[in-house]
Structures are given as C-alpha cells and as structure tokens.
C-alpha angles and dihedrals in degrees: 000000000000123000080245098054084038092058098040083052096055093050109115139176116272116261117269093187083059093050106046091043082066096038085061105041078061105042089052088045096056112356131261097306116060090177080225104113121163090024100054091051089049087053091046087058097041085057101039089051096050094042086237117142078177101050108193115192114279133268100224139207123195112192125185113206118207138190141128131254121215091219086075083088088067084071091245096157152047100242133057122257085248087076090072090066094029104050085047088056088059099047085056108037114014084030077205096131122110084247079062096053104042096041082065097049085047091051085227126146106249119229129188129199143195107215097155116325112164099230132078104272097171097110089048113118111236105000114149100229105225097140112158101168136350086268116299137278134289107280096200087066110043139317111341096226143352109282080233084061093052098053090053093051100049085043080049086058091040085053105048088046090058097053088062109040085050079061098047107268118153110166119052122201113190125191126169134211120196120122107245094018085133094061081063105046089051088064088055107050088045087062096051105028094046091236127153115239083260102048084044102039113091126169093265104193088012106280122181119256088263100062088035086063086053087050105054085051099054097048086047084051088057094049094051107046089037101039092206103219103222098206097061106062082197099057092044089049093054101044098050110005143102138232092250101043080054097052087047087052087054088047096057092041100047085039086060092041083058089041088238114140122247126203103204107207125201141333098316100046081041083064101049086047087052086055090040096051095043086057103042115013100197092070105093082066079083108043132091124196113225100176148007108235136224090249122098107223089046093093089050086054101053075045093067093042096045104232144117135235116232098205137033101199091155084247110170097177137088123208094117085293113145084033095052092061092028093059074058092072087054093052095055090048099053085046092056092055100054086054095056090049095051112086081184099062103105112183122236104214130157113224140213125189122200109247116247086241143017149163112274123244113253132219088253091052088059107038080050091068101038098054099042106052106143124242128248123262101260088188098046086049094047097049090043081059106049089045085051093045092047097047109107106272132081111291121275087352084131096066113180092019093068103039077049089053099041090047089047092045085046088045094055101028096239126113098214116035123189145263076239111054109134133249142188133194112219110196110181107210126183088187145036117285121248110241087250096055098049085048095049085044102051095036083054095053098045087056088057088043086235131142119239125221112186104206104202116209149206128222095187072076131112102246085239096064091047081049090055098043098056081045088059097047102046091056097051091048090049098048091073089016122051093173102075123171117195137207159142135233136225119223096230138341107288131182112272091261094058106043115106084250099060083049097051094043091057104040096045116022127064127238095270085041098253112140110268104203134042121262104256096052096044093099100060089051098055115099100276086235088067109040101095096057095046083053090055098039086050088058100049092050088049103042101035097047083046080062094060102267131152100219128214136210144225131181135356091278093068096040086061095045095045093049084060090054104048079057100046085052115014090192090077094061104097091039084069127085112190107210103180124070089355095070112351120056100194104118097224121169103178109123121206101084109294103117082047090058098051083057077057094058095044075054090056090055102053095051086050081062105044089042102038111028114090127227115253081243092056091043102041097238125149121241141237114296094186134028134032094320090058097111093005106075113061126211 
C-alpha cells in the first residue's frame, strides 16, 4: 500500500465522546447558552478532532508551500515568476513577508518549503528541499504535471505533516507561495464546484481588467484542452495544479490521519481542500475556515466543503494569512475554557464606582466635546499608507487590516505604532457579575493583553451625571491607552428575549436594523432600565475617542448605541472599529468585553504587519508590473 492509500485509510472520523464531555462541561459552567457562538462550536471540533476532553491551546505550524507554474508565461499575473524565489528569499532571510508577520502574531513555527521553484535554492537557510521540477508545466497547454508528480507532491504534504504532529504539533496552518498559483486554483474550483472561467477568475495579486479578460481565457483554455475529471483529486491535481497545491493536499490529509486540526486560509489553501476532500471525504471534519477571500469562487469553494468562514477582512492574499489571525480566535476559545474550568482564576480588575452624587454635565460641556474633535493626522496617515502599499505583497490584498493600520496611524499621529501601544478594556455594570462572566471577561482581556476597569454604576442617578461619569473614565483610560474597547455586562445569562441587546434592538432599531429615531431623541426611547448605562457608554465612546482613542467595540448593545453616536457626532466616526458582524461573524452575544477583545486582537495583527513586514525595497523583491501597484510600489 502507498504512503498515500496508508494515510486515506487512517483517516477517521473525529471523536463525539470528546466533544459532548466538553458541551457539557459548558452547558453546567454557565448554562446552555455561552453566549460564545461561534466560538464554543469551534472548541467542540477542535476537541472532537484531537481527541482531547481537556483541550489545552495548540502547538501550531505554519508551512508555506512554494513552487512555480508554468502558466505564469501566459502573463497571468502582476508580478513577474522571479517573486516565487524572491519572496522565499524573503520568508528565510529578510523574514519581511506577510507569513513572517503573522506567524508571529499566531505564535506558530514557520516552515518553508521547496516544493518546485524554478530557481537554484540550494544556498537558502532553512528551506526544506522537496523539489520535484523546476515548476510545472504550462497548464494551458497541456497537464500540469506527471500523475506520478502529483502523487509526490501530495506524499510530500503527508510527510511533512507527520514530522510535525510526531513533535507535537496539532494545528496546521498551511500557506503557498507560487505567481499565478490562482489561475490554477480557479481551475480547480471550476471542476469541482461546477463554475464557468468567468464565475471561478479573480484578480489574484490585483491585476487590471485587462489582464483579468486574459485570464479568464487562459484558465478556460486549461479546462478545455485538460478536461479535469472531478471525481478523481489526483487527475484534477495533475491537469491544472501545482506542486505546492499538491503538498498542501498531502498537509491537511496527513493533519486528519494524525487527528491535528488544519485552517485552511484563501483561495489557494481552498483548492488543495477541495483535492483533499475529493480523495478522502472525511477530511473537512478537520478543517477549519478562517476567511472569505477576495476571490469570487471562494465562497463556492467553503460550499463544497461544507464549512464556514469566521471573518471577512477583503484579504486577497495567501501565506497562511487569514489562517494566521483566525487560529486566534481558537486560541481565545480554549483559554476560556480553561477559565472557566479553573476555580482558582481570580480576575484582576480595577474598579470605578459611580459617586452618589456629582456635578451635572452642562450644554457647554457637551457641545465642547462635539465641535472640537480633533482631526486626523493626514501625514501620519499618508505616510502609514505608502509604507503598506510598498511591503512585499500585492497592493490593498490585505483588505480591513490596512484601513485598521492607516485610522490608528491617523488616531496617534504616528505613522508607525507599535507592537506596544497600549489598550484597556472598559465594561459598565449596574449589578454584580456572575462568576462566569468575571471569568469570560478576564480570560478575554488577557488574551488581548489589556487591562479591565469595571465602572460600577447607579441608576438612582440623573443621566447627565452617568454621562459624565463614562466621560470621565474614558479620558482617563485614553490618556496612557489609546486602544480602548467598550462595553457593558449583563448580570446574569438571561433568554434572548431578555438580554439588553434584544431590548435595544426592538425599542430602537427598525425591522431591517436601521436606526428608527433621530439622535437626539434616541435617549428618551431607550427602555428606561437601561438608560443610565447607554449614557455612560455614550460618554466613554465621545470623550475617549476625543482623546484620541481608537475605540473598540463588543456586542450588539454597543453597536446600537455607537451607531447613535456616530450620528450624534459624526466626528467620532472614524475613532470607532466595529468588531462584530464587520469583521468577525461569530455570532457571539456574551457582554463583558470579550467580542471587543477579539477586535484587540484584529488590532494586534495589523500592527504585526506594519512592524514586522519588510518594504520590496528592504527585501529585494520586484514589484508589480500590472494593476494598481504598477508605479506605486518602488523597488
């Protein structure tokens, strides 16, 4: 028997005792309703698929697979065949590229392979030599490869999986690196998913329209000439693959032989899933989606595997990107778990509690702070933006993480912040915490490495004087912290009906969830119960992002309640990151900080790449020839 028949054989289904062990252990914590979502279905799998009723946060590889495609000749991309090289170059020596960065971010063990660039590799420091050809061949005109070749590079995959997993490894995160490795993806995704050239082509590394209508010719060219047979992996594969799709099939089949987990990232990785899943079904058990990708048939593709992506950030690049930030989000849920777990996990929060009595806030206090907002730095942002548009990787393909770095930039007049700057997490109560809650809340900000302040306040109050007292609060906060997540708790879990979000939803939002009154009549129409804490909240958002502040939101209560204020003072808006849906599609509905943390955490990662990515200049990588990059990028 192969190594590849071996491994499909091994590949069994994740474990269900695993998995209900934990979904009790939850359900008796803190009820039948975490308020987790997406997060407490995404620690059931991991469990299920490591066999683990104690799940422990995961040792993770990330392994960039590189080769060249010989369809790159058709002038597919906008970067010339010398990136592949060059851009591996970078992983190993400059250790400038995004897989760098976010590696970092991710805390996982990079990895760089050889699959089949075709270039002499032999003098790079720490390539894993797996070369099987000098790239393939060109796909447009004929296979791509030998089926024996396609075989080696998915055993290649199997191998390399193995390595890790006998070291402990037990969350793969695979990237790719190869120029015009999306013009074959999209025929693969056309042969499995059924799609036309035109439904599966994206712009890949952000081409012109021109260059996209050769594309689509060109990969209809490749369908047409190789006739990909969807039902065998290995003939699609070797028509219109590449060596390193193929090695990535071998990861996440090898991963779910070893019962590890595997995010799949973008397009690329999306491919290689598709392979994986056509030659052992059973695969997708162990995958789990990060992102949805820029490119259109990518959604077709997490359709055929039958899984969902947790974030839309508008990436449009591989690398283990998407991945990278997304394995965060397991991370945060196994942590949570254990805090939960822990009778011993005492949280460390500061607390304020609202005075019995102070002086009201006046007009002129107010209108103070809504006509002298100050301006963003246009400089700072300029400068943020040409240094993002010149790092080594296709321009804007990282979507959300750049318009974060360029506001923040804007925010703290600096056109490079640090890994450093500071954050705080602000949670308004009007009641004691459960247990639950103090723990979610505390495990959630040490995870964003932020500090928590618990203002405490009093409802026998004037709504001025709440006003006043998140004002307070949210300046002081922002004067040392100018990352500041705001929030409020609940008491206790309550049904959906019941929770502040449901009543805020219903009293001040219309059926299709635009806002139903004007601003400045938005107050009196919230649920009198509630009205202290919005105040409050409503002062924290204003003054600390006043303050210069980028402010950071939680559940759907302060999304509400920020939306009213952007409109109240539409100087604020850029001052304001909506986590939750905007980025994150978990549908979480715990209060207390934790969604806002995860936008902590998205913060973290744009900072990763402003701080840790290197220039094409610095990294000696040519630039875009084609697209929006062409003249803006400098080499």
């Amino acid at each position: 028997m192969s190594l590849l028949e071996d491994t499909i054989a091994k590949i069994q289904p994740p474990s269900a005792e695993a998995v209900e062990h934990i979904r009790s252990k939850l359900d008796r914590t803190v009820g039948d309703e975490t308020g987790l979502g997406g997060l407490k279905e995404l620690l059931l799998k991991y469990a299920g698929i490591t066999l683990s009723d104690h799940p422990e946060p995961p040792k993770k590889a990330t392994i960039i697979c590189c080769a060249d495609h010989g369809v790159a000749e058709m002038k597919v991309s906008a970067y010339p065949p010398s990136t592949t090289v060059q851009m591996t170059e970078n992983y190993l020596i400059s250790r400038g590229a995004v897989a760098n960065a976010l590696s970092n971010f991710a805390g996982s063990e990079l990895l760089v392979a050889d699959l089949g660039i075709a270039a002499p590799t032999d003098q790079l420091p720490g390539l894993i030599h797996k070369k099987i050809a000098l790239g393939t061949k060109n796909c447009a005109a004929g296979p791509a490869m030998t089926r024996e070749q396609a075989i080696q590079s998915i055993e290649t995959g199997i191998e390399l999986a193995t390595e890790c997993a006998e070291k402990g490894t037990c969350c793969f995160l695979p990237g790719e690196m190869g120029i015009a490795n999306t013009t074959s993806s999209a025929c693969v995704a056309a042969a499995f998913c059924g799609l036309t050239p035109e439904e599966a082509t994206g712009r890949g590394t952000n081409i012109s329209d021109e260059r996209l209508k050769l594309k689509i010719e060109v990969v209809r060219k490749a369908l047409e000439i190789n006739k990909p047979n969807p039902a065998d992996g290995l003939d699609v594969l070797m028509k219109v693959g590449g060596f390193e799709i193929g090695c990535i099939t071998g990861i996440i089949l090898g991963a779910a032989a070893h019962h590890t987990f595997v995010v799949i990232d973008g397009f690329n990785t999306g491919a290689a899933a598709l392979i994986a899943q056509s030659l052992a079904p059973l695969t997708p058990h162990y995958l789990m989606g990060s992102h949805l990708a820029a490119e259109p048939a990518h959604k077709a593709m997490l359709k055929k595997l039958g899984i969902s992506p947790y974030m839309d950030m508008r990436f449009r690049l591989g690398e283990a990107t998407g991945s990278s930030i997304a394995v965060n989000l397991l991370d945060a849920a196994v942590m949570a778990y254990k805090s939960l777990s822990d009778s011993d996990d005492t949280p460390g929060f500061y607390h304020e509690t609202m005075p019995p009595k102070s002086l009201p806030i006046t007009d002129k206090t107010f209108d103070f702070y809504l006509n002298t907002f100050p301006t963003l730095s246009k400089p700072a942002m300029e400068a943020c933006r040409l240094r993002i548009d010149n790092l080594a990787k296709p321009i804007y393909s990282l979507g959300f993480l750049e318009e974060i770095a360029v506001e923040l930039a804007g925010i703290v007049d600096d056109e490079r912040p640090g890994l450093d700057t500071g954050r705080s997490l602000l949670c308004f109560a009007t009641g004691e915490l459960s247990e639950a809650q103090n723990k979610l809340t505390s495990s959630f900000a040490r995870h964003a490495c932020a500090s928590v302040t618990i203002a405490h306040l009093r409802k026998d109050r004037p709504l001025t004087e709440a006003f006043d007292f998140g004002r307070e609060i949210g300046e002081a906060l922002s004067f040392s912290d100018p990352i500041l997540g705001v929030a409020l708790t609940e008491a206790a879990p309550d049904d959906a009906v019941g929770t502040k979000a449901a009543k805020l939803r219903k009293s001040l939002l219309n059926e299709d969830g635009s806002l139903r009154y004007e601003a400045s009549e938005f107050l009196q129409k919230t649920p009198k119960e509630l009205q202290t804490e919005v105040s409050a909240l409503l002062g924290a958002i204003i003054a600390g992002a006043h303050n210069n502040a980028l402010i950071v939101l939680d559940d759907e209560s302060t999304e509400i309640i920020a939306r009213y204020a952007e409109v109240l003072c539409p100087a604020v808006k850029p001052y304001i990151l909506h986590t939750q849906p905007a980025l994150l599609q978990l549908g979480m509905t715990i209060t207390g900080g934790c969604t806002a943390c995860l936008g902590i955490k998205i913060i973290d990662a744009a900072l990763h790449m402003l701080n840790d990515m290197k220039t094409f200049a610095e990294a000696r990588v040519s630039v875009a020839n084609d697209g929006p990059g062409a003249g803006r990028q400098i080499e």
